[in-house]
C-alpha positions as a Python dict, from the first residue, in 0.01 Angstrom:
ca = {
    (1, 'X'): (0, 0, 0),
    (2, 'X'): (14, 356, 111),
    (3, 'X'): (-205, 529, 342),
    (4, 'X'): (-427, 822, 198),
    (5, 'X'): (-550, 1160, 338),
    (6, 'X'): (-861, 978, 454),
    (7, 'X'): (-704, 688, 612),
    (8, 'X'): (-471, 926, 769),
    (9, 'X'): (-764, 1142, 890),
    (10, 'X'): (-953, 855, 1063),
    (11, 'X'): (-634, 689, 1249),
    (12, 'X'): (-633, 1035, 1396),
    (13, 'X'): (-991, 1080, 1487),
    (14, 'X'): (-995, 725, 1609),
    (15, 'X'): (-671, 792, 1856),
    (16, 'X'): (-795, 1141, 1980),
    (17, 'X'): (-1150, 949, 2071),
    (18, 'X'): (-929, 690, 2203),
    (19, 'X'): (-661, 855, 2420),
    (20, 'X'): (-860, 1202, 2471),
    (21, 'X'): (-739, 1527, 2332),
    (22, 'X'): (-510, 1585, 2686),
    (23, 'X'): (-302, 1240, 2655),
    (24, 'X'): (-158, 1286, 2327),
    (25, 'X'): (62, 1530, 2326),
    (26, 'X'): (197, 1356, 2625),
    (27, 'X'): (272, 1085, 2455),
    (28, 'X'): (425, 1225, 2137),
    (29, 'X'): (639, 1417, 2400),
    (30, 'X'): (758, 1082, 2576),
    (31, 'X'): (819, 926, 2200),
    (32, 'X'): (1043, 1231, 2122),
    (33, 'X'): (1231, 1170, 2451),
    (34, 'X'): (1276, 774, 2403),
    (35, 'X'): (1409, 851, 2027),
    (36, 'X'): (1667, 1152, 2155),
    (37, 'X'): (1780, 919, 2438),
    (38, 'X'): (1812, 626, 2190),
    (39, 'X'): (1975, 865, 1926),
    (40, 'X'): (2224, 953, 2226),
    (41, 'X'): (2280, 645, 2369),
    (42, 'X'): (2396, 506, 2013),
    (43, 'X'): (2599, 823, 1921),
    (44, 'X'): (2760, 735, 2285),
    (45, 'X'): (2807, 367, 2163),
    (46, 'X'): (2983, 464, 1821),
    (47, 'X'): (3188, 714, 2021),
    (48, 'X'): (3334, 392, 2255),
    (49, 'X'): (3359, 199, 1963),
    (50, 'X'): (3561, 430, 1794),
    (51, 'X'): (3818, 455, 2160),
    (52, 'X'): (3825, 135, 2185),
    (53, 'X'): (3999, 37, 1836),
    (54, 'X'): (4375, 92, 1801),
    (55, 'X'): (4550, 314, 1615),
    (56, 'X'): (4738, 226, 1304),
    (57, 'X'): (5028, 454, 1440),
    (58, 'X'): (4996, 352, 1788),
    (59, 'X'): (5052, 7, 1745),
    (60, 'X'): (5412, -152, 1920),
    (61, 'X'): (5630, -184, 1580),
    (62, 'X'): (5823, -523, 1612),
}
């Protein structure tokens, strides 16, 4: 099921009519924020990961 130029066309005259030509770009604005700040916050997350495992050389040798 994919969507066609049509489809595509009314989902956007349907949201403009719904949310008014001045809210959306708003909102696409806050969506681009929440991804870059989710984006960051995982890139943060791998980074800790990453510090937190040991070193094969760093490990006390017995």
């Amino acid at each position: 099921m994919s969507l066609g130029i049509a489809e595509i066309a009314i989902l956007a005259v349907v949201a403009l009519l719904f949310f008014g030509a001045g809210r959306i770009p708003k909102a696409m604005g806050d969506l681009a924020g929440g991804i870059k700040a989710f984006k960051r916050g995982m890139s943060e997350q791998m980074a800790d990961a990453k510090a937190d495992t040991p070193k094969p050389d760093s490990a006390p040798k017995a």
